[in-house]
N, C-alpha and C positions, 0 to 999 in steps of 0.2 A: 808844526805848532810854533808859532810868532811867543817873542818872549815874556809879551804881554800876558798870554795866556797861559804860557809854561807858568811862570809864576804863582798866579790865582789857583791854578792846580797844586801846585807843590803846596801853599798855603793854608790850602781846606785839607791834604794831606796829612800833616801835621795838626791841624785840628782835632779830624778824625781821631789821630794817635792820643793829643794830647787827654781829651775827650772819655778814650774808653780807659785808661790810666786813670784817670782820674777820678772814673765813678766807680772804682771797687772800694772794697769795704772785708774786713772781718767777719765770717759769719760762723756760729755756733750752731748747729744743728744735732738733733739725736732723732738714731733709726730705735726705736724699743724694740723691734724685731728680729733684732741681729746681736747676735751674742746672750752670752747666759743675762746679762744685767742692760741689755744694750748696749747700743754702739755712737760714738761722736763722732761726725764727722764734720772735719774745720773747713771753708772756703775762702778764696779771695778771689772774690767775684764783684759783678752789678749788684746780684740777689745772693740767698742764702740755697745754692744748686751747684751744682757740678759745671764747671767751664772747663776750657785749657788749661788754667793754671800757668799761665804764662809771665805771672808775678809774682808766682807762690813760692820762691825759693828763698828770700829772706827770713820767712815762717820755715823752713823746713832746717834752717843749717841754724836759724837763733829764737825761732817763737818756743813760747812756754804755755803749757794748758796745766788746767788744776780742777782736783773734783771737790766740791766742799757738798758734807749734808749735815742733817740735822744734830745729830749725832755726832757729830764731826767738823764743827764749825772751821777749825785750822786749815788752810788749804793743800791739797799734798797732787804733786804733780806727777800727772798719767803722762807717759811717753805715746807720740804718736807716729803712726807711721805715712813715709810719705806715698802713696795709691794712683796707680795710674790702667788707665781703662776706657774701653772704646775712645781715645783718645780726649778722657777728660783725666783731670786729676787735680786731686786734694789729699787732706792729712785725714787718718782718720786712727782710733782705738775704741777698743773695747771698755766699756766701761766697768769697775771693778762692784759699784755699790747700785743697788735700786735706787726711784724715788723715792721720798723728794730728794734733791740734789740740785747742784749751781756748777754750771760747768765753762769756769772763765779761761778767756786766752787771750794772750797779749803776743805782740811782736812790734824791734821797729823796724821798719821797709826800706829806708833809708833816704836820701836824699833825690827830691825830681823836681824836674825843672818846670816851672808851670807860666810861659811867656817869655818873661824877663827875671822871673824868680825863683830863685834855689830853695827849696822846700823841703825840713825834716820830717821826714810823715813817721807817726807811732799809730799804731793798729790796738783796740780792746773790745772782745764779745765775747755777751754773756748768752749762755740758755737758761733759763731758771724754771725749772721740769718738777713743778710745784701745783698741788690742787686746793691747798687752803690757806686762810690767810696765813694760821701761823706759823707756817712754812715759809709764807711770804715775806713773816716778818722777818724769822729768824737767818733765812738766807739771803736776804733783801740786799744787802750791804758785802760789797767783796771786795774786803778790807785791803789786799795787795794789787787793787787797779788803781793807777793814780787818777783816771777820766772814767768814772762810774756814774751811771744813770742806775736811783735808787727807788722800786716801787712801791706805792701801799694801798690798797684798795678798799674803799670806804660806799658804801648804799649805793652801791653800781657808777660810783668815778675813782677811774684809776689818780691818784698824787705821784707825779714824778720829782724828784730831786733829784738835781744833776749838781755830782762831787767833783772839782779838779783841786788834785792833793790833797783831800778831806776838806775842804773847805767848800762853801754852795759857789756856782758858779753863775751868775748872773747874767742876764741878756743873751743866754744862748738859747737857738733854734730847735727845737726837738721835733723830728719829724716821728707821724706814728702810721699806720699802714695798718688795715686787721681786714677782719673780710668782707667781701661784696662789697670792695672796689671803695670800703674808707677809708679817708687820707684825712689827715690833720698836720697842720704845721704850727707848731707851739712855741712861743717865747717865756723862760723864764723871770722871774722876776728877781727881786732884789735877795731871798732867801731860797736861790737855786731851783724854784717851786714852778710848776705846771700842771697841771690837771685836764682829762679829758672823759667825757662820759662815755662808760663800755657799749657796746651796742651788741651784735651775734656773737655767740661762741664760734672761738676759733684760735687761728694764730694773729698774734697781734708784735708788728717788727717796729722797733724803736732805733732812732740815729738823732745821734748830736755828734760836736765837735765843740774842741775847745784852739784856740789861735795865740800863741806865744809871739809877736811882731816883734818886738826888740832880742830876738833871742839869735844871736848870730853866732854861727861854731863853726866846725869841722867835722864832720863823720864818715870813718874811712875813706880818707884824703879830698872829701868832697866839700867844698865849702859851701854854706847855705844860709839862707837870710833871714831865715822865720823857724819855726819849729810847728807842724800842726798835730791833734792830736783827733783820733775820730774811734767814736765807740757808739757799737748796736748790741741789742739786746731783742731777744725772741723768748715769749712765752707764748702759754694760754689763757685767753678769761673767758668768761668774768669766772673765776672762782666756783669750787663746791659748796665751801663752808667754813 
């Protein structure tokens, strides 16, 4: 192989790398089937499924989950365990309380390198395992994420508000995903605001990010240029009632 070509190889090589790094994500999922109250199982993957888990160790040694319900609006945090199997692996626990419930997790992953850039990634996802609005309303908001996507659901259009450090977050991207293959890409507006009309019941995955660019630090001896933050969120709609 001439080194012209070695090159272009090693090139898309890194690609590839930089590529599948970069398109995981937090994911909240709950099994209802497993366990006396069900079971959560955390991801960091593409999707919200079981992978290798080949990133998942800054969640396992520093992430935090917390189960909020109705009842119980204060967040109080479930220990999980770290699960490995047919050669996938994720976090997962039992969950202590029934529906409704909000089941937030945060981690930060720490610093990667994306080109020429040193990158802090912070991780946040929610489930929000709710069947009516006022479930929706009342667990809508999880008050100890600082990048919260907040929903409310009005004559079949979902309102999103997207919070960074309680404040609306403007001009960010909200991607939405729900079933039979609908996609929506949403920009908020000047009052963190977006909206899209429900279509089939089903699950319906939401992703934003928020971009700190002047925020240059150190995180465990790494130094890094920007700080990013990305949070998804999974329910069901449209709602019962």
């Amino acid at each position: 192989m001439n080194p012209r070509t070695l090159s272009i190889v090693i090139a898309i090589c890194i690609g590839v790398v930089s590529s599948t790094a970069s398109a995981h994500y937090l994911w909240v999922t709950i099994d209802k089937n497993a366990g006396t109250h069900g079971t959560t199982n955390i991801y960091f993957e593409g999707g919200p499924g079981p992978g290798d888990g080949h990133y998942l160790d800054p969640f396992v040694e520093c992430g935090k989950t917390w189960i909020r319900t109705v009842d119980a609006i204060k967040p109080v945090e479930i220990k999980t365990k770290d699960v490995m199997e047919s050669e996938k692996r994720w976090l997962s626990a039992e969950l202590p309380e029934s529906a409704p419930r909000s089941i937030d997790s945060y981690g930060k992953w720490g610093v990667y390198r994306y080109g020429e850039t040193d990158v802090l990634l912070h991780y946040y996802a929610r489930h929000l395992d709710v069947e009516s609005h006022d479930d929706l309303h009342e667990l809508g908001r999880a008050e100890q994420m600082a990048l919260d996507i907040v929903p409310h659901e009005t004559s079949g259009v979902m309102e999103l508000t997207v919070l960074w450090q309680g404040k609306p977050a403007a001009n960010r991207t909200v991607s939405v995903r729900g079933p039979k293959g609908m996609k929506e890409n949403l920009k908020t507006d000047e009052k963190g605001m977006a909206q899209f009309k429900i279509g089939e019941k089903g699950q319906y995955i939401l992703k934003t990010n928020v971009e700190e660019k002047d925020n240059k630090g150190t995180f465990e001896g790494k130094d890094h240029d920007m700080v990013r933050h990305h949070a998804t969120m999974i329910l069901t709609l449209p709602l019962d009632g």
